[in-house]
PDB file of N, CA, C, O and CB in Angstrom:
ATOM      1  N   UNK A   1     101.435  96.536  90.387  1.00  0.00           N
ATOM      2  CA  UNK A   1     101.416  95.089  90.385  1.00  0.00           C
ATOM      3  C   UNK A   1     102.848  94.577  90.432  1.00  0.00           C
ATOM      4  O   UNK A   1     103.646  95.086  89.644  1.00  0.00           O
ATOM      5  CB  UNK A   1     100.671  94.544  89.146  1.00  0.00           C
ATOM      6  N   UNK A   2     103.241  93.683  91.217  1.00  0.00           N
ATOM      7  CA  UNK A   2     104.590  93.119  91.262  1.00  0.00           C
ATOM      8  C   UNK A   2     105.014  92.347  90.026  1.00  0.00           C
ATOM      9  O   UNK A   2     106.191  91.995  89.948  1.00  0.00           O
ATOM     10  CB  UNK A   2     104.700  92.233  92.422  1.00  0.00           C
ATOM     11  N   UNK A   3     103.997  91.996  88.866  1.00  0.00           N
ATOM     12  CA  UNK A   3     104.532  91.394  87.858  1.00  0.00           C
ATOM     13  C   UNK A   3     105.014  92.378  86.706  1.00  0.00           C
ATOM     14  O   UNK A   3     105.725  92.014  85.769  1.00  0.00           O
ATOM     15  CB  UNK A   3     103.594  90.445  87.431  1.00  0.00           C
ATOM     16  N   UNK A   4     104.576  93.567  86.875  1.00  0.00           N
ATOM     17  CA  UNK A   4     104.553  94.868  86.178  1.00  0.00           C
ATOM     18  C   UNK A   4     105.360  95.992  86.323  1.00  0.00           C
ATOM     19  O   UNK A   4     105.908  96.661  85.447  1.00  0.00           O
ATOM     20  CB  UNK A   4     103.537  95.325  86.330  1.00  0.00           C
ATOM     21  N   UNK A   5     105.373  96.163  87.904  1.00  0.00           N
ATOM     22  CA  UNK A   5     105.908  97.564  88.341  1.00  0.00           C
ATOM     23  C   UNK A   5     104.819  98.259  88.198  1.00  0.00           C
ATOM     24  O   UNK A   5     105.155  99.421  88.428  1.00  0.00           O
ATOM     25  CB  UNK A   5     107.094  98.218  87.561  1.00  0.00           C
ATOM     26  N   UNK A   6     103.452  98.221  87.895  1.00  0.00           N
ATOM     27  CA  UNK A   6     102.591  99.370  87.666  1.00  0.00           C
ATOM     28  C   UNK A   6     101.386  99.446  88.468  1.00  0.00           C
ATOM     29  O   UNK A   6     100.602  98.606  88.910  1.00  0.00           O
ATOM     30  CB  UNK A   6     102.206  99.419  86.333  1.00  0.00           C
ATOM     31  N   UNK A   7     101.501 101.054  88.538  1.00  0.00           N
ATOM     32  CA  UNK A   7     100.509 101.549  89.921  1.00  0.00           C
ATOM     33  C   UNK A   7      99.335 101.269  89.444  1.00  0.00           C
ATOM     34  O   UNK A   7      98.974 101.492  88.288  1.00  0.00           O
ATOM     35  CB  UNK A   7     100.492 103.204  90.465  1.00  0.00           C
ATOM     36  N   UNK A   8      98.570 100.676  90.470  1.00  0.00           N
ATOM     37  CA  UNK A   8      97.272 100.387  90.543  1.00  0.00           C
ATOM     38  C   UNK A   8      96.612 101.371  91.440  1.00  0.00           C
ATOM     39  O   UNK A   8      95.471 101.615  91.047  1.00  0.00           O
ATOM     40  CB  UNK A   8      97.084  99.041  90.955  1.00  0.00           C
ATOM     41  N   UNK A   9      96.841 101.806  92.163  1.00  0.00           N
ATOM     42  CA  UNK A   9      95.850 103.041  93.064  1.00  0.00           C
ATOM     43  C   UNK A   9      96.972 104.056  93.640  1.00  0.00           C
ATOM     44  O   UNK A   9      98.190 103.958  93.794  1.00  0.00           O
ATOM     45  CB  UNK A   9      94.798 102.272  94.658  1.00  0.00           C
ATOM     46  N   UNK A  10      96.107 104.985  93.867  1.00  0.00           N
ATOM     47  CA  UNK A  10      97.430 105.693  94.796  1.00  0.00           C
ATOM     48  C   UNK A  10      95.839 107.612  95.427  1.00  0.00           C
ATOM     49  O   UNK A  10      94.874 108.273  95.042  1.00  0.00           O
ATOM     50  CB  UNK A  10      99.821 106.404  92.848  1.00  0.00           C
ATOM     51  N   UNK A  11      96.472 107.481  96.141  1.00  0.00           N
ATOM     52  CA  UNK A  11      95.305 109.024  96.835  1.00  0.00           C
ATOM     53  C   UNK A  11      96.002 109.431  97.386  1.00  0.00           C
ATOM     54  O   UNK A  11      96.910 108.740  97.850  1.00  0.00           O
ATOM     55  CB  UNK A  11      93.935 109.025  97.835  1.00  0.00           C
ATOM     56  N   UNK A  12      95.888 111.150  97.665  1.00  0.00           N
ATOM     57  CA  UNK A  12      96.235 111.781  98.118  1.00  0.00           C
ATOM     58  C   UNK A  12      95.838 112.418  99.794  1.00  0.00           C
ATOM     59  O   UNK A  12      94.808 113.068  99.971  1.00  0.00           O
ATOM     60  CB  UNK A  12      96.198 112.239  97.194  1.00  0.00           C
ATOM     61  N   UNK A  13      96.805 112.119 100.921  1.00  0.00           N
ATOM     62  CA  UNK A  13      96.404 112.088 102.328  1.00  0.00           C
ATOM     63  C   UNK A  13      96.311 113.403 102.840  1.00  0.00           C
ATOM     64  O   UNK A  13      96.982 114.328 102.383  1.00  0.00           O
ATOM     65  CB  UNK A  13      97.314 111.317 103.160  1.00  0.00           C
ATOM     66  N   UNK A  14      95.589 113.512 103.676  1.00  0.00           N
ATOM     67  CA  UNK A  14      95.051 114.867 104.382  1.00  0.00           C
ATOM     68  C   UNK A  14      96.497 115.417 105.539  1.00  0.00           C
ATOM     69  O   UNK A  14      96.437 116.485 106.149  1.00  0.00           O
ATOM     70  CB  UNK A  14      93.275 114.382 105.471  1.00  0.00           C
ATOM     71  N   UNK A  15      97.346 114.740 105.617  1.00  0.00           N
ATOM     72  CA  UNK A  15      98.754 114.978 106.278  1.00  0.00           C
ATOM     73  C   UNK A  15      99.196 114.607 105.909  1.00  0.00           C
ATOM     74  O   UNK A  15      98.774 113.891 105.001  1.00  0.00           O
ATOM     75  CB  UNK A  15      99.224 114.839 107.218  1.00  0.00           C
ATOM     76  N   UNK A  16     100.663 114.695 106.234  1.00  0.00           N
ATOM     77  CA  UNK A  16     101.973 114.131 105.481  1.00  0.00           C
ATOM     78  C   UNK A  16     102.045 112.305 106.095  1.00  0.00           C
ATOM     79  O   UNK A  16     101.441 111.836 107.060  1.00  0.00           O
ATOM     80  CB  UNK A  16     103.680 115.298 106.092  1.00  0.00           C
ATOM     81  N   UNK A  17     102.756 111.772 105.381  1.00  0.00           N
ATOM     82  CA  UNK A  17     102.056 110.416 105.093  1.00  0.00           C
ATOM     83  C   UNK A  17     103.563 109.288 105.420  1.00  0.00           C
ATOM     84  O   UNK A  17     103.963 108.301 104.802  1.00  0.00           O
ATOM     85  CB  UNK A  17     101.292 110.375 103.102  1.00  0.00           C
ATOM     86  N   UNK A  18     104.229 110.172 106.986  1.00  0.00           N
ATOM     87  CA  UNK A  18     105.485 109.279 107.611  1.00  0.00           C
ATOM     88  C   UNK A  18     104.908 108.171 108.472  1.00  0.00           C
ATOM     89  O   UNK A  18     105.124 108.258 109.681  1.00  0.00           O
ATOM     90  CB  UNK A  18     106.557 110.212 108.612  1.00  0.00           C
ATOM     91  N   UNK A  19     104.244 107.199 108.047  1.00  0.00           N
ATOM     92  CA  UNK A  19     104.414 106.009 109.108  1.00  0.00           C
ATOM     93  C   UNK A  19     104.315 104.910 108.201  1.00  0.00           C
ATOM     94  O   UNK A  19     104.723 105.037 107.047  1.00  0.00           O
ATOM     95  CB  UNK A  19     103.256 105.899 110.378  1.00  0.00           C
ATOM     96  N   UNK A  20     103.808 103.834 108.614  1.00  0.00           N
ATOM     97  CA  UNK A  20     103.789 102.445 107.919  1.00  0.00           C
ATOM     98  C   UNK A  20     102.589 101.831 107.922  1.00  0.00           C
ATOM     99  O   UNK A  20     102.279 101.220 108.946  1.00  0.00           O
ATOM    100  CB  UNK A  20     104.677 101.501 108.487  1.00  0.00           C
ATOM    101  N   UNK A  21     101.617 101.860 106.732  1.00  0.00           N
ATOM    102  CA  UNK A  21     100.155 101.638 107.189  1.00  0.00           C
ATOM    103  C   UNK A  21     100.193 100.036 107.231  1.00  0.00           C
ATOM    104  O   UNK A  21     101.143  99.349 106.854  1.00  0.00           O
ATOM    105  CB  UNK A  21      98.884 102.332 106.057  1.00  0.00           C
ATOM    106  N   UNK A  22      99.123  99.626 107.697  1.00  0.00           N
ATOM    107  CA  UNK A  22      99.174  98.359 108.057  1.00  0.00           C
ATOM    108  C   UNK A  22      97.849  97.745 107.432  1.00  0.00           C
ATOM    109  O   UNK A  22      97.026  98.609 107.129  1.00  0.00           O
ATOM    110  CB  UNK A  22      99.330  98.230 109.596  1.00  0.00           C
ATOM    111  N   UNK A  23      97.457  96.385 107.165  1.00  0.00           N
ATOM    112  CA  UNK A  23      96.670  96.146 106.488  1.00  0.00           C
ATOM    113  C   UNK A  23      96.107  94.189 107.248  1.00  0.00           C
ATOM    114  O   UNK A  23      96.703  93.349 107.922  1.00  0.00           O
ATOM    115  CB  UNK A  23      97.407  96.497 104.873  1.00  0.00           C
ATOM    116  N   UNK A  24      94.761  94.266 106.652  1.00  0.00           N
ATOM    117  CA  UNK A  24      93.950  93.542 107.510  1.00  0.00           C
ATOM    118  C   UNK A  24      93.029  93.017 106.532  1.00  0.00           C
ATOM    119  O   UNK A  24      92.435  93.691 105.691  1.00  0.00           O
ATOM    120  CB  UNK A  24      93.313  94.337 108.665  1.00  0.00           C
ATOM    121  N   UNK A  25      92.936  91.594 106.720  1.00  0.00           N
ATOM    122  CA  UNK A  25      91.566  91.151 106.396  1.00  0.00           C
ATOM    123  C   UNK A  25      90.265  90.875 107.259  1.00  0.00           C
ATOM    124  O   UNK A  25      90.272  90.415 108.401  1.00  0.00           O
ATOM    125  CB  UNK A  25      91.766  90.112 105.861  1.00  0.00           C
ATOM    126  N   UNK A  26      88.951  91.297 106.395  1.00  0.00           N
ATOM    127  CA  UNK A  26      87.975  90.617 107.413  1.00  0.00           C
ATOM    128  C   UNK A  26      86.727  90.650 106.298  1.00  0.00           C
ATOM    129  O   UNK A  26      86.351  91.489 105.479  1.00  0.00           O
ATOM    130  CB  UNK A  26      87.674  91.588 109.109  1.00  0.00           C
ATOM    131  N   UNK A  27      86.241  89.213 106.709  1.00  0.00           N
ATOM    132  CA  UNK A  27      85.553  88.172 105.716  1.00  0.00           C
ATOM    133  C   UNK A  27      85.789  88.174 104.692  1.00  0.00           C
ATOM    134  O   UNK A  27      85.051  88.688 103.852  1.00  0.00           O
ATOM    135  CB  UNK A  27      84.412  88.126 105.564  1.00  0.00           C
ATOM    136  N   UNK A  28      87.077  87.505 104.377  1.00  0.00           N
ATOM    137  CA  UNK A  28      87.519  87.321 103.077  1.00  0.00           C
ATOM    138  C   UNK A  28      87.941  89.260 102.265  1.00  0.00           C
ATOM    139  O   UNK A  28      88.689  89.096 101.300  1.00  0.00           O
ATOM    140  CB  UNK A  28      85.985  86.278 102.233  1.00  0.00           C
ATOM    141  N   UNK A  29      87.757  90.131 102.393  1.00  0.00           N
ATOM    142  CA  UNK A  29      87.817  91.323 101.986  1.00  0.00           C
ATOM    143  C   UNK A  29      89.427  92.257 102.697  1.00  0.00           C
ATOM    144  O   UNK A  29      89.574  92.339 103.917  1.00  0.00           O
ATOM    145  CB  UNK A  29      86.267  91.900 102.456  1.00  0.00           C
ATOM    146  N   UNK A  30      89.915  92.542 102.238  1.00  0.00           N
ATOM    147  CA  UNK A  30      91.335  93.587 102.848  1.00  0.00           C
ATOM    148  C   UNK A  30      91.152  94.934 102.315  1.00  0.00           C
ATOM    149  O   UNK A  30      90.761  95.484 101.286  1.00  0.00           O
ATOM    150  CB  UNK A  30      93.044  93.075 102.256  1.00  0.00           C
ATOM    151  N   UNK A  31      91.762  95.316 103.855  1.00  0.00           N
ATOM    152  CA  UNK A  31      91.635  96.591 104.130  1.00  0.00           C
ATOM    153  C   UNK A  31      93.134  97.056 104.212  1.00  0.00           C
ATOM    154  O   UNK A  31      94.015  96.198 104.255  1.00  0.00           O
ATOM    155  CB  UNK A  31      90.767  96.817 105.390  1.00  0.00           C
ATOM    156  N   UNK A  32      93.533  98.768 104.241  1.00  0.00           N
ATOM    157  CA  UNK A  32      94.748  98.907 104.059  1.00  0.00           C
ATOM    158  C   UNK A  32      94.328 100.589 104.929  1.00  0.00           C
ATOM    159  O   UNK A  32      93.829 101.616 104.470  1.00  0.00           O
ATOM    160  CB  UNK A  32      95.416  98.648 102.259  1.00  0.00           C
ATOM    161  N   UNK A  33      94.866 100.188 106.509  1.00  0.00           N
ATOM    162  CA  UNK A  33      94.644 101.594 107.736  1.00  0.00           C
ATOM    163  C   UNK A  33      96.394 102.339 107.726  1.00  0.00           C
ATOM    164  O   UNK A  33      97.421 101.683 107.898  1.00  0.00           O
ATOM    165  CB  UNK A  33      94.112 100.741 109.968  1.00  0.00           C
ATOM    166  N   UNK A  34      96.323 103.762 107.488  1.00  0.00           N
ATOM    167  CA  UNK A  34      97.187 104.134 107.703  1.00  0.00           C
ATOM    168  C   UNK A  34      96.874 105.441 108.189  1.00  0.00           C
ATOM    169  O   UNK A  34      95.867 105.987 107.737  1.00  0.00           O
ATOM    170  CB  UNK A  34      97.905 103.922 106.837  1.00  0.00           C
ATOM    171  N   UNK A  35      97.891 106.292 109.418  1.00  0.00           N
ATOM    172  CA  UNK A  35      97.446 107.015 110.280  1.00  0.00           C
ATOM    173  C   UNK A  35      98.275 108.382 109.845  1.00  0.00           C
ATOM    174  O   UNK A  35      99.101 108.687 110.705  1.00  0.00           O
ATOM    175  CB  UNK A  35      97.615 106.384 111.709  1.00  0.00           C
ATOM    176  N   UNK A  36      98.244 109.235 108.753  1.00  0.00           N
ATOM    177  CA  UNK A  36      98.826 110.276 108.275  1.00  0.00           C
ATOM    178  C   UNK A  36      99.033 111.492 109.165  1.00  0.00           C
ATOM    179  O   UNK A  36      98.262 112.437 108.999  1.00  0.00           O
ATOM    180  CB  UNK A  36      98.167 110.569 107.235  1.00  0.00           C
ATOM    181  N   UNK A  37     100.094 111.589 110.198  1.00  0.00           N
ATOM    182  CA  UNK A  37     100.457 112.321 111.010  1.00  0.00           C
ATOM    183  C   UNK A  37     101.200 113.397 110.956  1.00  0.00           C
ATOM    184  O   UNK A  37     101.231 114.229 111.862  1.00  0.00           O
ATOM    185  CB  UNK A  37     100.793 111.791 111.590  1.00  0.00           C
ATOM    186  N   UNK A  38     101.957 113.482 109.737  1.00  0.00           N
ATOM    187  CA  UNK A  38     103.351 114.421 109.555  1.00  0.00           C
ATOM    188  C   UNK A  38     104.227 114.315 110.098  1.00  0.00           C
ATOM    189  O   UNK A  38     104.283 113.260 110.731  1.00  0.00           O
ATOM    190  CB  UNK A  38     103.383 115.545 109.724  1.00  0.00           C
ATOM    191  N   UNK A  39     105.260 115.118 110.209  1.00  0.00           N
ATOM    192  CA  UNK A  39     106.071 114.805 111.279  1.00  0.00           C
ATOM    193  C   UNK A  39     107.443 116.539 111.656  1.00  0.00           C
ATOM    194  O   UNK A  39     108.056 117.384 111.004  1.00  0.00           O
ATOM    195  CB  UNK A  39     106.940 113.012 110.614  1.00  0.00           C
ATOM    196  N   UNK A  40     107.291 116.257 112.658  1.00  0.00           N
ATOM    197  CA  UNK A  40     108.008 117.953 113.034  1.00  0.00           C
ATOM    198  C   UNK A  40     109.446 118.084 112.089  1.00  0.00           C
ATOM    199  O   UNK A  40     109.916 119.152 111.696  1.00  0.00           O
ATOM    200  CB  UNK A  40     108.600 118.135 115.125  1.00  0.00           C
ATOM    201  N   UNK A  41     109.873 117.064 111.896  1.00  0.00           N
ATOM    202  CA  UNK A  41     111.543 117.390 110.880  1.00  0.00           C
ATOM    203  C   UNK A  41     111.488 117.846 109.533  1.00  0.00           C
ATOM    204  O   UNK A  41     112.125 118.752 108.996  1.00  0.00           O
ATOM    205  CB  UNK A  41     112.509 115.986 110.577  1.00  0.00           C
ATOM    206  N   UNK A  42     110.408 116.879 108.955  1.00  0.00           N
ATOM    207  CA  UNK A  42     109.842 117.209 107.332  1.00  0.00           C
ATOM    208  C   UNK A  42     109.057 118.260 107.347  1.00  0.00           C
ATOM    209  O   UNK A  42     108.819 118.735 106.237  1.00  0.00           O
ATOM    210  CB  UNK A  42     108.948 116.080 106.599  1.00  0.00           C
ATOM    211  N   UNK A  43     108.792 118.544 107.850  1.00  0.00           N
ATOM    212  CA  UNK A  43     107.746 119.709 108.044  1.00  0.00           C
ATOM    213  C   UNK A  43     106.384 119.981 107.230  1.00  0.00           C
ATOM    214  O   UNK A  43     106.040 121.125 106.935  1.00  0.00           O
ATOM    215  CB  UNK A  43     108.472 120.874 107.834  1.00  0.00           C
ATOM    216  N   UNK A  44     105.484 118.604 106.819  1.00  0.00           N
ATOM    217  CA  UNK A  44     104.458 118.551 106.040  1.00  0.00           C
ATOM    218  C   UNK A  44     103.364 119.163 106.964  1.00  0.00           C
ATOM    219  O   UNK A  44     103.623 119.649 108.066  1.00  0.00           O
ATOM    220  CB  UNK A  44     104.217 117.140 105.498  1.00  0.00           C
ATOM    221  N   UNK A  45     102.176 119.099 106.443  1.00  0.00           N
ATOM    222  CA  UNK A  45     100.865 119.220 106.855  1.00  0.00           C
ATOM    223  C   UNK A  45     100.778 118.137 108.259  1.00  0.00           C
ATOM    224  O   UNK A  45     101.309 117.030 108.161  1.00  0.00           O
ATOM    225  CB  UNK A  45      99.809 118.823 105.497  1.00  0.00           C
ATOM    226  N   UNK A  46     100.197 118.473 109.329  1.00  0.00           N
ATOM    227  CA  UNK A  46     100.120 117.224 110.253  1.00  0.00           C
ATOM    228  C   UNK A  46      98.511 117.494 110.473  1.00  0.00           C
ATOM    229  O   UNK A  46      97.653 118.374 110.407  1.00  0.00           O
ATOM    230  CB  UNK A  46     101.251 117.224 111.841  1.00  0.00           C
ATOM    231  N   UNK A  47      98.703 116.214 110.757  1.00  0.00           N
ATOM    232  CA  UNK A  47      97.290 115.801 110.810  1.00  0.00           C
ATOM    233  C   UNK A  47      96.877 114.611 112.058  1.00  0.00           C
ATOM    234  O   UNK A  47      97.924 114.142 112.506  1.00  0.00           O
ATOM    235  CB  UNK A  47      96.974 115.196 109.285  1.00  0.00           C
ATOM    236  N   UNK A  48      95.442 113.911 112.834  1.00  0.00           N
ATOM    237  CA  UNK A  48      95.531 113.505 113.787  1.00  0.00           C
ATOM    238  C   UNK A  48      94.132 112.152 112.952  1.00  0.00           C
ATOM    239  O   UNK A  48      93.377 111.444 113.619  1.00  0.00           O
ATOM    240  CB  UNK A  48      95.389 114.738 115.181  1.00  0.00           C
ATOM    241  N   UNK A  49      94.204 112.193 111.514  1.00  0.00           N
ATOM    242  CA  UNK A  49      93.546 111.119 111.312  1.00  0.00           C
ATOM    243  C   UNK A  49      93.381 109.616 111.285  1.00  0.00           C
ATOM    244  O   UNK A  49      94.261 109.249 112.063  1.00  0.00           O
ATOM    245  CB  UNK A  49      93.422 111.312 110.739  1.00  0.00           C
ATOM    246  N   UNK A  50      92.933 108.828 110.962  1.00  0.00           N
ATOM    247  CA  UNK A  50      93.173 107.389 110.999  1.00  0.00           C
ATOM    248  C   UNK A  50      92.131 107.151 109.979  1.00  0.00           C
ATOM    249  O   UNK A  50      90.977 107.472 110.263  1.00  0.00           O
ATOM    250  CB  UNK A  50      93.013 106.579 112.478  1.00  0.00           C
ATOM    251  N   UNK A  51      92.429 106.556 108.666  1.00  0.00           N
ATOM    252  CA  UNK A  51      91.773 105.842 107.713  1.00  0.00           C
ATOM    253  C   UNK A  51      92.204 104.946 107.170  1.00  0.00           C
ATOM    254  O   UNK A  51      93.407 104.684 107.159  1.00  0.00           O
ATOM    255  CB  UNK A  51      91.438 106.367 106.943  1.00  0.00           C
ATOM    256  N   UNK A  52      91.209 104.196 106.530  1.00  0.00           N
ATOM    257  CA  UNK A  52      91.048 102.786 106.095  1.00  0.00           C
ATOM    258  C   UNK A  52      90.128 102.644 104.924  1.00  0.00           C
ATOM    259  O   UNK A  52      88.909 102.783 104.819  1.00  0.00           O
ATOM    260  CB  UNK A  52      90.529 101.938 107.224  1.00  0.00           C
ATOM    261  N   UNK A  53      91.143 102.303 104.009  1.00  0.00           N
ATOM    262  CA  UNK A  53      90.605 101.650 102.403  1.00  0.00           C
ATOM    263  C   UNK A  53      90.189 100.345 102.239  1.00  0.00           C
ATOM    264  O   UNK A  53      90.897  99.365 102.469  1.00  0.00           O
ATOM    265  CB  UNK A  53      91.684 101.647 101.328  1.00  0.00           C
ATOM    266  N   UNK A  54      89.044 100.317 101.843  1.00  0.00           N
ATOM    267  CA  UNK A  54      88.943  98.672 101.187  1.00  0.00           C
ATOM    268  C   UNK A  54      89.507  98.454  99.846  1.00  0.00           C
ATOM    269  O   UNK A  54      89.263  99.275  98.961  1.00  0.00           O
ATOM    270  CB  UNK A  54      87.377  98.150 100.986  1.00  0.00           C
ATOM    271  N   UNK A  55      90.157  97.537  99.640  1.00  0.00           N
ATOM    272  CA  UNK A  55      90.754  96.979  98.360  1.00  0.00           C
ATOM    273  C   UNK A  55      88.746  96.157  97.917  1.00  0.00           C
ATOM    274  O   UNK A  55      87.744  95.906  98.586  1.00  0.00           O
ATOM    275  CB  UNK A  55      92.647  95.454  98.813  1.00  0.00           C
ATOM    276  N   UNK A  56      89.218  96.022  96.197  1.00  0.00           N
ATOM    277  CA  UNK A  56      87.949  95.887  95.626  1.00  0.00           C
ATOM    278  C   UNK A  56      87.523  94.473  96.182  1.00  0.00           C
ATOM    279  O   UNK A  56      88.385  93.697  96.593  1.00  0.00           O
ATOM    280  CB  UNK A  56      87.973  96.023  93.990  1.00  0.00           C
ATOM    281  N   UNK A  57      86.347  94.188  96.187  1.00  0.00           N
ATOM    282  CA  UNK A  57      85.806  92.834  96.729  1.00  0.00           C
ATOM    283  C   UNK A  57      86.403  91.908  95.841  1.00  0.00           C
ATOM    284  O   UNK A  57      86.962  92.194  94.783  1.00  0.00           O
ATOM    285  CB  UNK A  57      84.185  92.658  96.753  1.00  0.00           C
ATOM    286  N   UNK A  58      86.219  90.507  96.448  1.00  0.00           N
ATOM    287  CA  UNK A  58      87.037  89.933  94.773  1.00  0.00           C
ATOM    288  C   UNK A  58      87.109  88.279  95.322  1.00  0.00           C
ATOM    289  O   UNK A  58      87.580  87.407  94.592  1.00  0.00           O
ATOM    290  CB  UNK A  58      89.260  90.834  94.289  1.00  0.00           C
TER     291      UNK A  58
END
């Protein structure tokens, strides 16, 4: 929370987790898509997924 500093969620991605996820509303509800790819320099897990969290209804 920005009034806090304190983590509210956090999961663990099926690849290494170098890009910038991007986030979306739709009907009133947000979503948060990020595409966990790895990357050849860091040398994590790579992966070719694309997922998307809903934040809680509210």
């Amino acid at each position: 929370m920005t009034d806090t500093g304190k983590e509210v969620w956090q999961v663990d991605l099926p690849a290494g987790g170098q890009t910038t996820p991007m986030t979306y509303v739709v009907d009133d509800r947000q979503y948060v898509v990020i595409a966990p790819g790895g990357h050849h320099f860091m040398e994590p897990k790579v992966g070719d997924e694309v997922i998307a969290y809903a934040l809680p209804a509210g």
